[in-house]
C-alpha positions, 0 to 999 in steps of 0.5 A, a space after each residue: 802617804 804620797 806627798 804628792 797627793 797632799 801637796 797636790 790637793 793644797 795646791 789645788 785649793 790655792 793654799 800654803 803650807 804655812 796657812 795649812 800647818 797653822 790651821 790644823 796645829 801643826 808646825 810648819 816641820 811637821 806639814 813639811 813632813 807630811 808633804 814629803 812622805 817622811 811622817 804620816 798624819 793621824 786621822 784628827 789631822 785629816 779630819 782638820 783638812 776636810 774643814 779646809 776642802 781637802 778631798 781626803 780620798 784623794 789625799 790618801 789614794 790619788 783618786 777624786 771621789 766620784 759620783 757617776 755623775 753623766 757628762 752634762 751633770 758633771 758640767 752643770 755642776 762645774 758651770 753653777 759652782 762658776 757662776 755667780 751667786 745671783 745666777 745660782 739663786 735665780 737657777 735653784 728657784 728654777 728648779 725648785 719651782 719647776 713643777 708649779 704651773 705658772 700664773 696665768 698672765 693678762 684677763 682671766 675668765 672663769 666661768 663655772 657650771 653655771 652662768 656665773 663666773 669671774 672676769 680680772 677679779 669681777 663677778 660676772 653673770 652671763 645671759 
């Protein structure tokens, strides 16, 4: 285990030892030891972690996990994670809604095969 990697991803999620050692059952010697590479943690451990936002890969190689995500994905990523969550609300119904045409606006007029039709909600019968 390199203690700098879990140190590091603790940092990272601006948490303490204390805070850490507490959520997961340890004693605060024991995180101490995991974060200096004296001791290794079991898996149970790690598992505890993740419920915290540890990146448990990175925790245990040094590398983030990657999606191969594009440049522009990974900044619409970040930029939504910033943004606040009315923002997101309003992004997601965007997305979700894009391939739905949107209402037409003012009068409408329809007229079908015949004379008839409908005009803002009227019936209508053209001569």
């Amino acid at each position: 285990m390199n203690k700098i990697f879990l140190t590091e991803e603790r940092n990272r999620l601006n948490l303490k030892a204390k805070d850490v050692a507490e959520f997961v059952g340890v004693a605060i010697p024991t995180q101490s030891n995991y974060e200096n590479g004296k001791r290794s943690p079991d898996a149970e451990y790690l598992a505890k972690l993740t419920e915290l936002g540890f990146d448990i890969n990175y925790v245990l190689t040094g590398k983030r996990e990657s999606l191969s995500l594009a440049t522009q994905e990974k900044v619409l990523i970040e930029l939504f994670r910033q943004a606040p969550e009315t923002v997101q609300r309003h992004i997601l119904a965007g997305l979700l809604t894009q391939n739905t045409p949107e209402p037409p606006k003012g009068n409408i007029v329809t007229v079908g095969d015949s004379n008839t039709g409908n005009v803002a909600g009227r019936d209508i019968t053209l001569k």
